[in-house]
PDB file of N, CA, C and O in Angstrom:
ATOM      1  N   UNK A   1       0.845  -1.164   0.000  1.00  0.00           N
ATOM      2  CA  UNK A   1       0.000   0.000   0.000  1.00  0.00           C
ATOM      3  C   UNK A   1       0.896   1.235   0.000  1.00  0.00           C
ATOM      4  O   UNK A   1       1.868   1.326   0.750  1.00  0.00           O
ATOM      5  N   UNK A   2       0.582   2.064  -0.757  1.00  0.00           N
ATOM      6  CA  UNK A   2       1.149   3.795  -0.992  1.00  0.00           C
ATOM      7  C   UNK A   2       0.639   4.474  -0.442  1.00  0.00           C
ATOM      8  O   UNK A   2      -0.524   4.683  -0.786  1.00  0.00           O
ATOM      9  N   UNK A   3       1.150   5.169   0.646  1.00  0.00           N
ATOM     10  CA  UNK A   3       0.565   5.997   1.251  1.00  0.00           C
ATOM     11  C   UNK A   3       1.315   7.527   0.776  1.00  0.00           C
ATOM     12  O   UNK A   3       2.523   7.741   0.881  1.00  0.00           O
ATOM     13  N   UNK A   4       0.223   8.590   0.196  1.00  0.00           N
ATOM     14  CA  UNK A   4       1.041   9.708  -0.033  1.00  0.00           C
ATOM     15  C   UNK A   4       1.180  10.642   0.969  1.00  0.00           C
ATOM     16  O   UNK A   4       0.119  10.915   1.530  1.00  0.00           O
ATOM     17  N   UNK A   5       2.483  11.408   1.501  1.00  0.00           N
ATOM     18  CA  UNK A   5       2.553  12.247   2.061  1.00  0.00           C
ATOM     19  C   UNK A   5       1.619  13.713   1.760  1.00  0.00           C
ATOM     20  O   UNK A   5       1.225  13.976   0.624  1.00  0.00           O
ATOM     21  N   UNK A   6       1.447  14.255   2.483  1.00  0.00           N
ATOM     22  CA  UNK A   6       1.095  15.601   2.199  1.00  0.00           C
ATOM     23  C   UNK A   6       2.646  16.749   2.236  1.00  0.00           C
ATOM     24  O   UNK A   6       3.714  16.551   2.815  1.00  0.00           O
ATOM     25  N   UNK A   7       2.312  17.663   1.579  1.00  0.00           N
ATOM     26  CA  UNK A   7       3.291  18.462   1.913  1.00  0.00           C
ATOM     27  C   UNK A   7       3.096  19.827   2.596  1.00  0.00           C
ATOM     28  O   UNK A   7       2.051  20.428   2.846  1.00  0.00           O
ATOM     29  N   UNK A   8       4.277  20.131   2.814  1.00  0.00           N
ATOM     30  CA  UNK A   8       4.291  21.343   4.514  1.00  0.00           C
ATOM     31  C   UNK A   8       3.905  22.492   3.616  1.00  0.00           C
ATOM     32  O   UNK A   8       4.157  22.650   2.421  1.00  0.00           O
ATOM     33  N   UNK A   9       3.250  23.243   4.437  1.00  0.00           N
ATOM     34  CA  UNK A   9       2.201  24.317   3.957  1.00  0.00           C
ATOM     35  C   UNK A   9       3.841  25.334   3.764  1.00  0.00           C
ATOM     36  O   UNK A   9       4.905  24.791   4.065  1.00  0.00           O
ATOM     37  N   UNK A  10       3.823  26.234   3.443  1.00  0.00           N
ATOM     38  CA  UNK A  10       5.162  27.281   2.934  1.00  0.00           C
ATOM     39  C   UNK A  10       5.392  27.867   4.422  1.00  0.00           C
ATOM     40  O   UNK A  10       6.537  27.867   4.876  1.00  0.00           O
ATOM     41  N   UNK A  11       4.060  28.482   5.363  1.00  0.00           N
ATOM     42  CA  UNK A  11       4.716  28.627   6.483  1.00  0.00           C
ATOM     43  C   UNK A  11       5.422  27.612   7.967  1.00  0.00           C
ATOM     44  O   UNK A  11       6.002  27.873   9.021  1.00  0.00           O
ATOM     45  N   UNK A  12       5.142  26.896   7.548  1.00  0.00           N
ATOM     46  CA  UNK A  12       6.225  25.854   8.350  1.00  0.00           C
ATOM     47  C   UNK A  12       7.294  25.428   7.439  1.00  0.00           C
ATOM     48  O   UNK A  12       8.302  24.960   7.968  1.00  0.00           O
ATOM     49  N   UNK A  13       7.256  25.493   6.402  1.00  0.00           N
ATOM     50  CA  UNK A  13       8.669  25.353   5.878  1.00  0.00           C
ATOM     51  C   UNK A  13       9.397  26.523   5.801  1.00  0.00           C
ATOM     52  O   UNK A  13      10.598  26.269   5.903  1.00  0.00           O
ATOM     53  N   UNK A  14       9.187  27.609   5.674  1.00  0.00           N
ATOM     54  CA  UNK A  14       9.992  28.993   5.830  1.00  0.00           C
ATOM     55  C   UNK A  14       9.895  29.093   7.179  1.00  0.00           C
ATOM     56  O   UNK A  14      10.430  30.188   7.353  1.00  0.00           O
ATOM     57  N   UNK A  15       9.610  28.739   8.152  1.00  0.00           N
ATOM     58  CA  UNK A  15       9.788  28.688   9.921  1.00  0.00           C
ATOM     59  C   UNK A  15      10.769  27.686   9.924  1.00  0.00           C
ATOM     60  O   UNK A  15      11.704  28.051  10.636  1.00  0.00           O
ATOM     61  N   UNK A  16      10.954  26.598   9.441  1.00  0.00           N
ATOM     62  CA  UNK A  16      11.817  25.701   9.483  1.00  0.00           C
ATOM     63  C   UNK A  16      13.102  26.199   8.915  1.00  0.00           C
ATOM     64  O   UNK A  16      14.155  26.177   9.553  1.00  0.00           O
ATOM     65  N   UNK A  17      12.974  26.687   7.593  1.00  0.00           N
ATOM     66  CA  UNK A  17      14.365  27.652   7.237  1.00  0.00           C
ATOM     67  C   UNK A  17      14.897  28.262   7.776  1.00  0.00           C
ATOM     68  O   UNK A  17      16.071  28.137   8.121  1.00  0.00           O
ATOM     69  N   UNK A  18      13.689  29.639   8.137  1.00  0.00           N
ATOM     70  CA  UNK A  18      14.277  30.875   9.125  1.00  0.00           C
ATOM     71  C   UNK A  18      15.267  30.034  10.798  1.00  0.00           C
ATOM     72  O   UNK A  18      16.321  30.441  11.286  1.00  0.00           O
ATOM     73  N   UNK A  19      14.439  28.869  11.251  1.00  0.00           N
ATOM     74  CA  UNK A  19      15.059  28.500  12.524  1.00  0.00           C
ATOM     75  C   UNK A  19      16.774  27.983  12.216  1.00  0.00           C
ATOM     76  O   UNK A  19      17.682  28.221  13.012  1.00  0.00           O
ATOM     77  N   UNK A  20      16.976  27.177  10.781  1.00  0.00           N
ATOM     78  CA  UNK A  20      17.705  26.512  10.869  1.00  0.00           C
ATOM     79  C   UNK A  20      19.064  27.707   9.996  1.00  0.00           C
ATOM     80  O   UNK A  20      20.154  27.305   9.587  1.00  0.00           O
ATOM     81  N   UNK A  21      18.664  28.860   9.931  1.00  0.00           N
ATOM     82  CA  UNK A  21      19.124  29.782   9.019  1.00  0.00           C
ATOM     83  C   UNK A  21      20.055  30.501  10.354  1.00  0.00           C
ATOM     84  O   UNK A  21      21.265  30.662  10.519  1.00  0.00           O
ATOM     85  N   UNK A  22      18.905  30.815  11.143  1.00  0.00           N
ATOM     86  CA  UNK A  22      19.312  32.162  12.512  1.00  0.00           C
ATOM     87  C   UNK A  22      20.016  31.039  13.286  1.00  0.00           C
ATOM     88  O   UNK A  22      20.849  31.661  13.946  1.00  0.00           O
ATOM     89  N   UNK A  23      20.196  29.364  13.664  1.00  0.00           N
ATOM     90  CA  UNK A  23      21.210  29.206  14.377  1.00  0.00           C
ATOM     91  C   UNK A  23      22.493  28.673  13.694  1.00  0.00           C
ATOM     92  O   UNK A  23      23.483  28.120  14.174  1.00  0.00           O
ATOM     93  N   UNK A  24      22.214  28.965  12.595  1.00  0.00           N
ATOM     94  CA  UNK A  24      23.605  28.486  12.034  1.00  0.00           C
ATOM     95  C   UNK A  24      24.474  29.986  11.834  1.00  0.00           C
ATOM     96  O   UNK A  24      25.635  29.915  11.434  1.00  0.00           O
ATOM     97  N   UNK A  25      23.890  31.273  12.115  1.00  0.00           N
ATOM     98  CA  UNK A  25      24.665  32.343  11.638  1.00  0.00           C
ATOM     99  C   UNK A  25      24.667  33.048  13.096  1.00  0.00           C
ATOM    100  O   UNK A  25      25.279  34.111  13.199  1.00  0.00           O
ATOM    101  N   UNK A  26      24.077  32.561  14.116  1.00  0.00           N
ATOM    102  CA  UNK A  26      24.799  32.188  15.339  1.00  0.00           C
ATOM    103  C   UNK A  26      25.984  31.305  16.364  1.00  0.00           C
ATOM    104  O   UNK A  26      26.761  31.594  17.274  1.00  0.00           O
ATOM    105  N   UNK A  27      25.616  30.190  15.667  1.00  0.00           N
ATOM    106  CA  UNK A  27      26.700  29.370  15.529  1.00  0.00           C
ATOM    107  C   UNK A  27      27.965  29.809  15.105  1.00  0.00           C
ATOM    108  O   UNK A  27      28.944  29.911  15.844  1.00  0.00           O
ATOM    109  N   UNK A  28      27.930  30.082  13.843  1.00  0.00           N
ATOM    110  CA  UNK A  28      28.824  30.104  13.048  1.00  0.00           C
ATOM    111  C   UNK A  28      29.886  31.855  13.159  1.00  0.00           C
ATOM    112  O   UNK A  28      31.074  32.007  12.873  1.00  0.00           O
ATOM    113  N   UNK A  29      28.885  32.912  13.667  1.00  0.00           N
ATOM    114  CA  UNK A  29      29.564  33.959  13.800  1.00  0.00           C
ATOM    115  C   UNK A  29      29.312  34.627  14.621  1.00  0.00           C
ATOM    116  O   UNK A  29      29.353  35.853  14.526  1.00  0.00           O
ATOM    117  N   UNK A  30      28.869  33.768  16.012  1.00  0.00           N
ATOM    118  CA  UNK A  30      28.530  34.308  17.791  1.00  0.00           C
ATOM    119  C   UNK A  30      27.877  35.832  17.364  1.00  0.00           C
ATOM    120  O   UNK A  30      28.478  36.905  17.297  1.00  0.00           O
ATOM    121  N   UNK A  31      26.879  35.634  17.180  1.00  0.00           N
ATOM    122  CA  UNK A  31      26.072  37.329  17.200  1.00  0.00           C
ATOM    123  C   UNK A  31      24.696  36.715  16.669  1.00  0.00           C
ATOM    124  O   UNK A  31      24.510  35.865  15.797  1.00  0.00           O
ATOM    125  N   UNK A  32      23.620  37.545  17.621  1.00  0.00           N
ATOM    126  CA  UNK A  32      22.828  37.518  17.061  1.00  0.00           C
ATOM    127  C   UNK A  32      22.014  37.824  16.128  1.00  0.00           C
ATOM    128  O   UNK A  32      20.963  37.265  15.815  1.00  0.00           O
ATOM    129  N   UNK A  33      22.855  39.330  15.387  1.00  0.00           N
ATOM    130  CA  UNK A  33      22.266  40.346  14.309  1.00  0.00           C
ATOM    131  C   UNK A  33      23.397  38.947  12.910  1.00  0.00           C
ATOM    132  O   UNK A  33      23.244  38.930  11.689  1.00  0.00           O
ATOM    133  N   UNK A  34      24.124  38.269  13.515  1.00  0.00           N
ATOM    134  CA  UNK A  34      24.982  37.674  12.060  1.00  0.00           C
ATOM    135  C   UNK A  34      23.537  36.299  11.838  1.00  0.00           C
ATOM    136  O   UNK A  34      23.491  35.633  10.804  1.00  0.00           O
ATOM    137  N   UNK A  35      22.470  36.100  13.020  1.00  0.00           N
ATOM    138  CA  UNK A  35      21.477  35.043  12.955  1.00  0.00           C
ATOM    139  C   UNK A  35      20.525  35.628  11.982  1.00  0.00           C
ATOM    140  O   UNK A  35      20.222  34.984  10.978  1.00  0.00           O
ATOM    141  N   UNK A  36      19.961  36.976  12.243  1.00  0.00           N
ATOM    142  CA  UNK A  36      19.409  37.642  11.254  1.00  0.00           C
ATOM    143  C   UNK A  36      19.643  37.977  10.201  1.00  0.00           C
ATOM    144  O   UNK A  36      18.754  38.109   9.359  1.00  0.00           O
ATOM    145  N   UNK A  37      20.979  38.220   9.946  1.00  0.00           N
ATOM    146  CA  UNK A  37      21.335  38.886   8.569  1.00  0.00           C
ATOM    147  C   UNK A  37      21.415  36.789   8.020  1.00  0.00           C
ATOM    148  O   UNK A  37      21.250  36.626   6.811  1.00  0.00           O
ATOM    149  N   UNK A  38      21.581  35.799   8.642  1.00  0.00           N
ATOM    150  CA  UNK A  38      21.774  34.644   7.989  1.00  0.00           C
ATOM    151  C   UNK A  38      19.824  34.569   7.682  1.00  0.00           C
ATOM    152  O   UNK A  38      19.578  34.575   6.476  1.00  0.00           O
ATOM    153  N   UNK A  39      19.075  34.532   8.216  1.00  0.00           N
ATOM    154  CA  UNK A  39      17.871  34.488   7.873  1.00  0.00           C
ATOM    155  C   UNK A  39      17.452  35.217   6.717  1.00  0.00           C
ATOM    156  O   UNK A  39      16.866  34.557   5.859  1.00  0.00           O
ATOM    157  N   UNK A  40      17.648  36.590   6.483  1.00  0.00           N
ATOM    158  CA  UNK A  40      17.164  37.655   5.441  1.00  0.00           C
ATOM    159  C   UNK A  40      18.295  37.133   4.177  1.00  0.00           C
ATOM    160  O   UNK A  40      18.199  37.705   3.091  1.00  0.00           O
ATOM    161  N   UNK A  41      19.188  36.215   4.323  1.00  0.00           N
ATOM    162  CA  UNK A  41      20.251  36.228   3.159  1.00  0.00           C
ATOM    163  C   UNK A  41      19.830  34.780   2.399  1.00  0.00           C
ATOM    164  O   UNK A  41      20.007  34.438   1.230  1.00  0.00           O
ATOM    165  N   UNK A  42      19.113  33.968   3.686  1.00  0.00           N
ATOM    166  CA  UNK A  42      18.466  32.138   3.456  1.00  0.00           C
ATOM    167  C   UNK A  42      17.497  32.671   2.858  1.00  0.00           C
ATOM    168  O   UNK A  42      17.484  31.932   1.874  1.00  0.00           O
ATOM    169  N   UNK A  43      16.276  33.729   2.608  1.00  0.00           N
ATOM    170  CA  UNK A  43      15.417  33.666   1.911  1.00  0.00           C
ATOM    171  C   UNK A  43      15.096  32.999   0.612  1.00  0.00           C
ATOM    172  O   UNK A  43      14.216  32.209   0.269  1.00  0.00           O
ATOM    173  N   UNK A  44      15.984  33.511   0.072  1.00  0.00           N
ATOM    174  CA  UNK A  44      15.682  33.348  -1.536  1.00  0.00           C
ATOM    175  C   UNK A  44      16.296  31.980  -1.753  1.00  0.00           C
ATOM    176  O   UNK A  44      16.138  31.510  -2.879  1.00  0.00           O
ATOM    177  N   UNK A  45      16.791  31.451  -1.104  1.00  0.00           N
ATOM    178  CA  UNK A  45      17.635  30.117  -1.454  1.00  0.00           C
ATOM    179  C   UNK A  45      15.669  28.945  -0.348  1.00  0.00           C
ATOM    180  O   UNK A  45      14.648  28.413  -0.784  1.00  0.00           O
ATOM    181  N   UNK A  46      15.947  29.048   0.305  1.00  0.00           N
ATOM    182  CA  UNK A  46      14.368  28.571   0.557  1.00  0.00           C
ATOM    183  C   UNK A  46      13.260  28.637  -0.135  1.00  0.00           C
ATOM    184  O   UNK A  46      12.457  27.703  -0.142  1.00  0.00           O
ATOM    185  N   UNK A  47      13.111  29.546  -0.682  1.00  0.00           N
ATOM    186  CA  UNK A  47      12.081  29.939  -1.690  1.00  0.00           C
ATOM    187  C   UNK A  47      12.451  29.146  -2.659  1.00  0.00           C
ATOM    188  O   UNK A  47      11.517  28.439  -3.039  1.00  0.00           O
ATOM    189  N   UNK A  48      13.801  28.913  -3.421  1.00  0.00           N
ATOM    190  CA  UNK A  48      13.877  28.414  -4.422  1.00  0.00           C
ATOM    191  C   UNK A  48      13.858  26.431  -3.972  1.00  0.00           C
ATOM    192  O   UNK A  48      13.559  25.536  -4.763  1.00  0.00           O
ATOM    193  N   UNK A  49      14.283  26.252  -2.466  1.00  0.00           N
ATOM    194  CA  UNK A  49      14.145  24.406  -2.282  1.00  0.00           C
ATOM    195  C   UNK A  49      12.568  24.308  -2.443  1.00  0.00           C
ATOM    196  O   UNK A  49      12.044  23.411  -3.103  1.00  0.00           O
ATOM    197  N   UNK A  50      11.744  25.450  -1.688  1.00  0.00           N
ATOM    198  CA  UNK A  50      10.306  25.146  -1.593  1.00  0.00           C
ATOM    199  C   UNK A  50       9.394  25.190  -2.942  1.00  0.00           C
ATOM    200  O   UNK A  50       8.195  24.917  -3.002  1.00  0.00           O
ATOM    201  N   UNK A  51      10.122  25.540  -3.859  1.00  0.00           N
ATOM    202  CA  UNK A  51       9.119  25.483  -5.176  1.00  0.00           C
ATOM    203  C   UNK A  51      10.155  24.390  -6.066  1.00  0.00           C
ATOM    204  O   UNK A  51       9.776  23.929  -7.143  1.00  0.00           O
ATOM    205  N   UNK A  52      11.487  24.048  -5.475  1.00  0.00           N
ATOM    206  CA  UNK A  52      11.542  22.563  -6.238  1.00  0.00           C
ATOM    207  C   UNK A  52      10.734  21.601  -5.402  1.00  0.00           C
ATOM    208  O   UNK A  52       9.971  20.832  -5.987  1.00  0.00           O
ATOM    209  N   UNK A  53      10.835  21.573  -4.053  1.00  0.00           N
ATOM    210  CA  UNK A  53      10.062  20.670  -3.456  1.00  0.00           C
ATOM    211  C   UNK A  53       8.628  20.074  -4.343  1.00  0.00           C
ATOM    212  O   UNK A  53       8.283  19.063  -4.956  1.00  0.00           O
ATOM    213  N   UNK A  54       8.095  21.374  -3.971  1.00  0.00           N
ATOM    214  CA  UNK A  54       6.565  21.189  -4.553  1.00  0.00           C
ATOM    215  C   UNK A  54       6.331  21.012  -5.952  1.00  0.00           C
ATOM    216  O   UNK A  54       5.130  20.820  -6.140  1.00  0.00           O
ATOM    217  N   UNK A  55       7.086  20.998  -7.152  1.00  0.00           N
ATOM    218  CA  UNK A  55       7.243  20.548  -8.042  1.00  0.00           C
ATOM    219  C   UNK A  55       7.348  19.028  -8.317  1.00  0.00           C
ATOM    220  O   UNK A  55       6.608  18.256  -8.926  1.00  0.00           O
ATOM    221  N   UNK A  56       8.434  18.875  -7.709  1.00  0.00           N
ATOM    222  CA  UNK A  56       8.798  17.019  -7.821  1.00  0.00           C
ATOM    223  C   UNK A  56       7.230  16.518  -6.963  1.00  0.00           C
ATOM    224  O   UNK A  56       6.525  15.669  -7.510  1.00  0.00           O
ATOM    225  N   UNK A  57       6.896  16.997  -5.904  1.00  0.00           N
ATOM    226  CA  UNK A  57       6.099  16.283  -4.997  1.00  0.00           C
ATOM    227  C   UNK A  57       4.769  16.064  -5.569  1.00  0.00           C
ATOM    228  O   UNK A  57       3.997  15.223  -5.110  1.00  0.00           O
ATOM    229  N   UNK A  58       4.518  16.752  -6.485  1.00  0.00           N
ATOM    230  CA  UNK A  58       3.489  17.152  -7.242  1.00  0.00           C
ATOM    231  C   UNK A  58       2.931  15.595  -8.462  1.00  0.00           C
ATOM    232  O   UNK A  58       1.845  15.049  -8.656  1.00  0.00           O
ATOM    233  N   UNK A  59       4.255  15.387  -8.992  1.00  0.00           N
ATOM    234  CA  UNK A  59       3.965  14.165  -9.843  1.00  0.00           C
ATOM    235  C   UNK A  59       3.858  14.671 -11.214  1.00  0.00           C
ATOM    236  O   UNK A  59       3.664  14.200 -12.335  1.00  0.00           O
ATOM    237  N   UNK A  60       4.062  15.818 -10.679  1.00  0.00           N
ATOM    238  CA  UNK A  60       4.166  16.651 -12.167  1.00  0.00           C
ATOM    239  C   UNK A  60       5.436  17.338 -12.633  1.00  0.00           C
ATOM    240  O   UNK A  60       6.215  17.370 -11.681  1.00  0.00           O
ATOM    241  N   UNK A  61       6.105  18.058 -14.018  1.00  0.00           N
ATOM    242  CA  UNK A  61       7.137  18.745 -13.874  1.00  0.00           C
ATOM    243  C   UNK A  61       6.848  19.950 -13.682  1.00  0.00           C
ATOM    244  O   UNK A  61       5.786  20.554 -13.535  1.00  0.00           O
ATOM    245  N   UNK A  62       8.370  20.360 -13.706  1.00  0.00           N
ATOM    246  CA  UNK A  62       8.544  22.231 -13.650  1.00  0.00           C
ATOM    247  C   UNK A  62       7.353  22.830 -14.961  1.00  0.00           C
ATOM    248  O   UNK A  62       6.819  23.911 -14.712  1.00  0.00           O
ATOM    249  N   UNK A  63       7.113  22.393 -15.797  1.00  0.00           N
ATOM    250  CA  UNK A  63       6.055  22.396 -17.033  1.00  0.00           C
ATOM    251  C   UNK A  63       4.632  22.781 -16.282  1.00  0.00           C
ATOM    252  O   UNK A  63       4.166  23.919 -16.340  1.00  0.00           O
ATOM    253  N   UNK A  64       3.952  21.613 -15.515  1.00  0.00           N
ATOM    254  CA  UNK A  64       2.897  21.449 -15.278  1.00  0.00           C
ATOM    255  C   UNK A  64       2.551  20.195 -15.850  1.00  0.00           C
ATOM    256  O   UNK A  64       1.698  19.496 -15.304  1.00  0.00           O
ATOM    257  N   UNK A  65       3.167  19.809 -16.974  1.00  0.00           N
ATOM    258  CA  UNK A  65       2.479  18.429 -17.311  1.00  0.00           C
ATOM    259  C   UNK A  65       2.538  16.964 -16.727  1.00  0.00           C
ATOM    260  O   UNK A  65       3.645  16.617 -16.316  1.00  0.00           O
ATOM    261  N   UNK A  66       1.726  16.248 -16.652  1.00  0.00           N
ATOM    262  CA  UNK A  66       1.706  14.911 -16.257  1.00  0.00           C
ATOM    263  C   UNK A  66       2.866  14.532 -16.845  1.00  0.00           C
ATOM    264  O   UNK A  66       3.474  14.994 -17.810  1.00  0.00           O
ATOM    265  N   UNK A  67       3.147  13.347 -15.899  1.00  0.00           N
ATOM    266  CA  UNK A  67       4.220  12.187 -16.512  1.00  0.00           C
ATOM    267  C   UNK A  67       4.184  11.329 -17.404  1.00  0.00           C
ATOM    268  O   UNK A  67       3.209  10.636 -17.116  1.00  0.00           O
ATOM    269  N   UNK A  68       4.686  10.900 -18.407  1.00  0.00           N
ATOM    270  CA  UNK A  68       4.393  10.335 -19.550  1.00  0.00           C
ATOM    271  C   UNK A  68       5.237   8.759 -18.603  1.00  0.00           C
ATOM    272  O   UNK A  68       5.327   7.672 -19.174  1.00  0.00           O
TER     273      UNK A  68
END
């Protein structure tokens, strides 16, 4: 049996970015304004996993068309 996943609505996946964005640019450069500026800089790179995500997940391509 196939069970299909659903997929994460955009705001829990951009909450999931933003979290994993602000402690790595804490981590990585002890400040908390370097957590923010890592969040506002992860945007566009999230935006772009979350619309490949939902593409492949889809069953469809970057097109729109069904799978042959």
């Amino acid at each position: 049996m196939l069970v299909k996943m659903k997929h994460p609505t955009a705001l829990v996946f951009f909450s999931i970015g933003a979290v994993v964005d602000f402690a790595f640019g804490c981590i990585k450069w002890h400040s908390v304004v370097a957590g923010v500026v890592a969040i506002v800089c992860g945007l566009p790179l999230t935006a772009l996993l979350f619309l490949i995500i939902r593409a492949r997940s889809d069953g469809t391509g970057v097109s729109g068309a069904p799978p042959s």
